[in-house]
C-alpha positions in Angstrom: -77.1 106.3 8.2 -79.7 105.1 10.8 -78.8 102.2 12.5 -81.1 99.7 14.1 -80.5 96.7 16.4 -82.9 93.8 16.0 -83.3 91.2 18.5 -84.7 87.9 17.6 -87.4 86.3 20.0 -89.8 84.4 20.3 -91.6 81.6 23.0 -91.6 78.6 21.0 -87.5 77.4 21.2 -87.3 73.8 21.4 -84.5 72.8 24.0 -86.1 75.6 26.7 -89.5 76.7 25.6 -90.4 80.5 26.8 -86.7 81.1 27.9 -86.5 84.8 26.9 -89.0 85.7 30.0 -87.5 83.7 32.6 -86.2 85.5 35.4 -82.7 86.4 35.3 -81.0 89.3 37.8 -83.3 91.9 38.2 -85.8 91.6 34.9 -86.0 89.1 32.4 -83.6 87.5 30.0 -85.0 89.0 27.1 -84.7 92.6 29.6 -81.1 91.8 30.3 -80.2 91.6 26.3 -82.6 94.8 25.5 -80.8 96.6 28.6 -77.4 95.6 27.2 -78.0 96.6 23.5 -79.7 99.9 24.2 -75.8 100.9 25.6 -74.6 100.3 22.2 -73.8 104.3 21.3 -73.7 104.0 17.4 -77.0 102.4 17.7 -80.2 104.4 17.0 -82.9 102.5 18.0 -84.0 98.5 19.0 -86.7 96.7 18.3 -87.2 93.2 19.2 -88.4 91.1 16.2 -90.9 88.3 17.3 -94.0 86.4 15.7 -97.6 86.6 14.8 -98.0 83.0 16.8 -100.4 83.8 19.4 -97.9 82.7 22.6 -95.5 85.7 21.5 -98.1 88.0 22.4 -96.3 87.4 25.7 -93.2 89.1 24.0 -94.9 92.1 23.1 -96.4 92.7 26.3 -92.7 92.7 27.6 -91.4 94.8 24.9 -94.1 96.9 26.5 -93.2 96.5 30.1 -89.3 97.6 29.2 -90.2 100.4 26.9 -88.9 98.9 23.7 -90.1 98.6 20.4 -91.3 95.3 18.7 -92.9 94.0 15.1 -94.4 90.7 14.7 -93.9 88.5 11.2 -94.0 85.0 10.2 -92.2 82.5 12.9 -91.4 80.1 9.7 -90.0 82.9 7.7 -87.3 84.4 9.4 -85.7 86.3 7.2 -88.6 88.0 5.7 -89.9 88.7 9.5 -86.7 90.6 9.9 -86.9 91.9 6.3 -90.0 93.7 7.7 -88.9 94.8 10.8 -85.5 96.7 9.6 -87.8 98.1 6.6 -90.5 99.3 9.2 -87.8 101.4 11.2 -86.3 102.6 8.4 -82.9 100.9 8.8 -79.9 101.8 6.6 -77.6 99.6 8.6 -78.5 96.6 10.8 -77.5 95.3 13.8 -78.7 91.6 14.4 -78.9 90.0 17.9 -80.7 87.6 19.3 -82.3 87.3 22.6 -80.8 83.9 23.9 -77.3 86.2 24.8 -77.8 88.0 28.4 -74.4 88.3 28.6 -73.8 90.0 25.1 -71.2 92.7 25.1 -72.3 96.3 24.3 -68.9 96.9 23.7 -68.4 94.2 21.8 -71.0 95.9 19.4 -69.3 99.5 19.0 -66.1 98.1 18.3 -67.4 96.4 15.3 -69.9 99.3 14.0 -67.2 101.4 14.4 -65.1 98.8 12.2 -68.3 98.5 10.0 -68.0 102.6 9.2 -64.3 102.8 8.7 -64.3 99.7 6.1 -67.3 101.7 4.2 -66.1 105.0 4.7 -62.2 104.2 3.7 -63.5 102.9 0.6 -62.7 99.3 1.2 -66.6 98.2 1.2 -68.3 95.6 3.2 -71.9 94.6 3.1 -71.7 92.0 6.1 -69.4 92.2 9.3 -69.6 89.2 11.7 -68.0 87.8 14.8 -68.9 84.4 13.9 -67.3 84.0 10.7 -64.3 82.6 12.6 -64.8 82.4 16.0 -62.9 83.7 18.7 -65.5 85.4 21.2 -67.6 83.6 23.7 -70.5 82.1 21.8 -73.9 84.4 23.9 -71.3 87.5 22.5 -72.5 87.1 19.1 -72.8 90.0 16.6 -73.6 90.9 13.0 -73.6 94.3 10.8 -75.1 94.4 7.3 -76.7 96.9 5.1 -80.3 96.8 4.3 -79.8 96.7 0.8 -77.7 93.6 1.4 -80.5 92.3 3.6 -83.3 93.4 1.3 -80.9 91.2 -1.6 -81.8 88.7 0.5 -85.1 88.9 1.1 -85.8 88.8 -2.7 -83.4 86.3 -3.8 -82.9 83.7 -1.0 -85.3 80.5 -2.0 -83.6 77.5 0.4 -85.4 76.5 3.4 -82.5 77.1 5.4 -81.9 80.8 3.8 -85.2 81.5 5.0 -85.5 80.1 8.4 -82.4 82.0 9.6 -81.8 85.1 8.8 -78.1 85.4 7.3 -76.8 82.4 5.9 -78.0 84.0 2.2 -74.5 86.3 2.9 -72.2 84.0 3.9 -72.9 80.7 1.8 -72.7 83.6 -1.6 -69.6 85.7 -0.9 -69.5 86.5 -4.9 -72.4 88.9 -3.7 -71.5 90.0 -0.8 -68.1 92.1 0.5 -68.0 89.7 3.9 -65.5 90.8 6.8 -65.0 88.8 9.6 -64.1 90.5 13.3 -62.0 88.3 15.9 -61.4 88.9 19.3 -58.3 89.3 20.9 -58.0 86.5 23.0 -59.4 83.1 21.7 -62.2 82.7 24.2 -64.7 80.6 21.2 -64.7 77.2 24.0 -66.7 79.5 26.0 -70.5 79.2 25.8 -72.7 81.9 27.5 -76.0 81.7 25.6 -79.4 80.3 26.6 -80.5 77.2 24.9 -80.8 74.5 27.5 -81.8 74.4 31.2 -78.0 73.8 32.0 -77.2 77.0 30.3 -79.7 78.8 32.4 -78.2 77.3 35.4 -74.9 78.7 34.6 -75.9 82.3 33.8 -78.4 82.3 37.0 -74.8 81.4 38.9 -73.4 84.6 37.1 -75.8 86.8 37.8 -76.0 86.0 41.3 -72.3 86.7 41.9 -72.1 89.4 39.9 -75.4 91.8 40.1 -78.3 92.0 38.2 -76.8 94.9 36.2 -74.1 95.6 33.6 -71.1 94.3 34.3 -68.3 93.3 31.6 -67.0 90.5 29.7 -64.0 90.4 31.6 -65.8 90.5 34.8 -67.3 86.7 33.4 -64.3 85.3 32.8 -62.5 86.3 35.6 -65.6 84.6 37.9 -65.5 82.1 35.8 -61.6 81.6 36.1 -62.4 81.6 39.6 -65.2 79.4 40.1 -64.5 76.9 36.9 -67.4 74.7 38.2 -70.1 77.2 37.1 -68.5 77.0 33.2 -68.6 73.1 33.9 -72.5 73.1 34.4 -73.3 73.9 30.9 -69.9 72.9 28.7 -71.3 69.3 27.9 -74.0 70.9 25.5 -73.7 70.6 22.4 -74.5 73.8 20.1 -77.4 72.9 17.4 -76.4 72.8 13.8 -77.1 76.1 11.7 -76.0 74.3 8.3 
């Protein structure tokens, strides 16, 4: 089955406008999370989904600069922008991620695919695997796995505002539709919060990069620095994550 890994993005965020091209290491944010993704080995291809606004045409000439693929859709309609994109590469199985996560965890990514295969291959069944269902991994590590045919269920049934502004709510607020399976770290590491929403957060992955390289290094490089140095974790713990539901 061809799997594809779809990165949200667009200019327009709210808290941090145009933070998926600021600078970060040695490319981009939105480069860092492409770069990190593109090691995922059970994925097939990436494609960064972004809008038909006319300031995300700064997106796509990124997606051109670091060689990956992009399709534009509705910035209002999320789900049916990502609807599109996973049907225009011909996905089978879907990998969503979204570009606010420089630190996200190839890793993190195989070990749930794999998990994904096993449950449908064993004959167990799932149609959505998630890290966030109950959190345990550092939030900027997020991950989910669906089918298309789960995700194109979606795309024709959802009707909420909410279920169309975000892209997977429609599987977890209907689990009498859905086989749902939730994937937990370890360690309980959920206080931790490594995405990109605010300029505080940006200070605090600028401090990471600049100790740590602007390349790929692991999740357990982070929280060993971060053990280290727990001022940096302190510059961005005050901020408060906005509501999805």
């Amino acid at each position: 089955m061809k799997t594809v890994a779809i990165i949200q993005a667009r200019m327009s965020s709210t808290r941090l406008p145009g933070k998926v091209l600021l600078p970060l290491g040695d490319e981009t944010v939105l480069g860092q999370v492409v770069r990190r993704v593109k090691l995922c080995r059970r994925v097939d291809e990436v494609i960064v989904a972004t809008t038909d606004a006319p300031d995300d045409g700064a997106i796509v000439r990124e997606c051109g600069q670091i060689g990956v693929g992009w399709y534009r859709g509705s910035l209002t309609d999320v789900l049916g922008r990502y609807h599109g994109a996973a049907r225009a590469a011909g996905a089978e199985v879907v990998a969503r991620v979204t570009s606010d996560c420089p630190l996200f965890d190839p890793t993190v990514l195989d070990s749930m695919m794999e998990r994904f295969c096993g449950l449908r291959q064993n004959g167990a069944g799932v149609d959505y695997l998630s890290n966030t269902l109950k959190r345990r991994y550092p939030r900027g590590l997020d991950a989910e796995v669906f089918t298309f045919a789960a995700l194109d269920k979606a795309q024709a049934e959802a009707r909420a505002d909410f279920e169309r502004e975000h892209v997977t709510p429609y599987f977890y607020r209907h689990p009498e539709l859905f086989r749902l399976s939730s994937y937990e770290g370890a360690e309980d590491h959920a206080g931790e919060r490594w995405t990109l929403d605010t300029p505080e957060d940006y200070q605090m992955l600028q401090a990471v990069y600049r100790e740590l390289g602007g390349g790929i290094f692991s999740t357990a490089a982070v929280l060993n620095f971060l053990k280290r140095h727990p001022e940096v974790g302190r510059l961005n713990a005050h901020i408060e994550q906005k509501k999805a539901c």
